[in-house]
C-alpha positions as CSV (number, residue, x, y, z in Angstrom):
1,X,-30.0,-31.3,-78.3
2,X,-31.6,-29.7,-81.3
3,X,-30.6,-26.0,-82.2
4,X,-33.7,-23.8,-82.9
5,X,-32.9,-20.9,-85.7
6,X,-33.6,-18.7,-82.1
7,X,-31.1,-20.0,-80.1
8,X,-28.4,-19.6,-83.2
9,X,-29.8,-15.9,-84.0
10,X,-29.2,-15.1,-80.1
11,X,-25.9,-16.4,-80.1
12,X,-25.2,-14.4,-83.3
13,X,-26.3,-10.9,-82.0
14,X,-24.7,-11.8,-78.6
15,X,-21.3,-12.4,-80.8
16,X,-22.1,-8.9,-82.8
17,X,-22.8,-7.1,-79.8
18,X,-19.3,-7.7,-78.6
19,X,-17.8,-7.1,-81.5
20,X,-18.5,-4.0,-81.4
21,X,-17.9,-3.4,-77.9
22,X,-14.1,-4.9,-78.6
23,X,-13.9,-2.6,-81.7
24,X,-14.8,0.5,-79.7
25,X,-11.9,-0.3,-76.5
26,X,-9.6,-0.8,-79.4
27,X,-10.0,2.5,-80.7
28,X,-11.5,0.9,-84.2
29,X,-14.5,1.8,-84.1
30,X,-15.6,5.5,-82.2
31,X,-18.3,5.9,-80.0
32,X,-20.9,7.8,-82.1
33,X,-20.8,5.2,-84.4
34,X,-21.0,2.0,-82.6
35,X,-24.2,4.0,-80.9
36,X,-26.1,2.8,-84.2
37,X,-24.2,-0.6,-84.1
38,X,-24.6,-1.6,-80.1
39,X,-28.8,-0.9,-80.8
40,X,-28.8,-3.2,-84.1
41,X,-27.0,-5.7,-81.9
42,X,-29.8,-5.2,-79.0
43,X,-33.0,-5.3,-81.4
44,X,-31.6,-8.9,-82.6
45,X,-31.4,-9.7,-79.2
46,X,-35.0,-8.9,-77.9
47,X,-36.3,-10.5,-81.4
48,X,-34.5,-13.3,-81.0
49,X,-35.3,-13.9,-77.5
50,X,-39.0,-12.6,-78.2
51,X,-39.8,-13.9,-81.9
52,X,-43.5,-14.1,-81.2
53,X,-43.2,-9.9,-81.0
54,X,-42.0,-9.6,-84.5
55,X,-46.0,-11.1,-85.0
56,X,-47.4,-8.7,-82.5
57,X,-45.8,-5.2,-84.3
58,X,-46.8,-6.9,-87.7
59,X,-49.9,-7.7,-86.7
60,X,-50.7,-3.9,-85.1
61,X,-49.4,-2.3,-88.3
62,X,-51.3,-4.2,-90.7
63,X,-48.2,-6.6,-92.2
64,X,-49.6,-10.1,-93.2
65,X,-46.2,-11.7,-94.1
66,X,-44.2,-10.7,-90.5
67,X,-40.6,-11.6,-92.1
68,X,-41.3,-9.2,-94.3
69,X,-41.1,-6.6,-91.6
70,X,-38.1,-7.8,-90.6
71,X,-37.0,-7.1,-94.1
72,X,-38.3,-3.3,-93.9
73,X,-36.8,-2.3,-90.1
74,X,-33.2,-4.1,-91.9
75,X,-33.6,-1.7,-94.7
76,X,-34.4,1.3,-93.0
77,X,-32.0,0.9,-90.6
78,X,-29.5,0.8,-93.2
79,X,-30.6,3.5,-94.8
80,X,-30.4,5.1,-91.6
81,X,-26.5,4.1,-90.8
82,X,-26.1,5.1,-94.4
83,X,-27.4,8.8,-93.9
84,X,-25.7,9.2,-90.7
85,X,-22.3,8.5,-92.2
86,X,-23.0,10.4,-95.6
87,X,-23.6,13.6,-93.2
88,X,-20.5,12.4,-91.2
89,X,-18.3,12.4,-94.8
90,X,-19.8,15.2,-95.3
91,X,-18.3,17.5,-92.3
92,X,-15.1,15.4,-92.6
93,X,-14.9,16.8,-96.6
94,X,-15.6,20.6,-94.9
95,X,-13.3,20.0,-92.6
96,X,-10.5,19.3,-95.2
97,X,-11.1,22.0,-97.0
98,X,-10.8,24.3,-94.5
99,X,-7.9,22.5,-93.4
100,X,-6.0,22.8,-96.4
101,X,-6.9,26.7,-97.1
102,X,-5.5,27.1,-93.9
103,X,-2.5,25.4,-94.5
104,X,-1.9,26.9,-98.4
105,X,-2.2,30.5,-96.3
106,X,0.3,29.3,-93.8
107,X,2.7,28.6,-96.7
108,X,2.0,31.6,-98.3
109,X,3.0,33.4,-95.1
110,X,5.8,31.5,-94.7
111,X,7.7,31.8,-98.2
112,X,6.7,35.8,-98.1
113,X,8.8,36.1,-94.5
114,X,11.1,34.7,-96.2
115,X,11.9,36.5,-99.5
116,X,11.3,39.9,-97.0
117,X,14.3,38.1,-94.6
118,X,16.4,37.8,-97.9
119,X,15.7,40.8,-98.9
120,X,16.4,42.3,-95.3
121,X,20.2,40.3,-95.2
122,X,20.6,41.7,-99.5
123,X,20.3,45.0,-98.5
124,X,22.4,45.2,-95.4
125,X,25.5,43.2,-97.2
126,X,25.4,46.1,-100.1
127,X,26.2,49.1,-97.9
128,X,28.8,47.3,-96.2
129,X,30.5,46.1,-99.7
130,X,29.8,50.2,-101.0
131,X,31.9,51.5,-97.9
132,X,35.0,48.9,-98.8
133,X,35.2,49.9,-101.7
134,X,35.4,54.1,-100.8
């Protein structure tokens, strides 16, 4: 039995797909993510399965080389992932920030309680040395 590049590329996306559905129960990979991922996975399915409709969208948009459009849809689909997790880094990096104002402030709170507590225990200790000595 002779292996067409099809049958391989089906088995490939098939193996991708669940990937990245065992990557997402494991806690690896989180749902918003693998969203992008799980639809890569599906549009090597149907081309796979389909190949003559990679012709037929070439054809409609005006492509003459149809592996070329494969090319393009690969690219801006990366491009794509790539925006959605530079805006992702993005609220993570605002998120720190915040996060370690927040905790500088806390800090600053705590050590200020705490000179005013020493300051509170200083102050009581000297009248009651002043009166032993009377």
């Amino acid at each position: 039995m002779k292996l067409d590049i099809f049958t391989i590329s089906f088995v490939l996306s098939i193996g991708f797909t669940a990937w990245i559905l065992y990557l997402i129960r494991a806690r690896k990979l989180k749902e918003q993510y693998a969203m992008l991922w799980l639809l890569l996975g599906l549009v090597m399915m149907v081309l796979s399965l389909f190949p003559s409709l990679l012709d037929k969208v070439a054809r409609l948009i005006g492509v003459a080389y149809a592996p070329s459009l494969l090319y393009l849809f690969g690219l801006a689909g990366v491009l794509f992932i790539l925006l959605h997790l530079t805006i992702a880094v993005s609220s993570l990096t605002h998120r720190i920030v915040v996060l370690t104002q927040t905790v500088a402030l806390q800090e600053q709170r705590l050590s200020q309680g705490e000179r005013e507590t020493a300051a509170e225990i200083e102050a009581a200790a000297q009248p009651a040395e002043g009166g032993d000595l009377q």
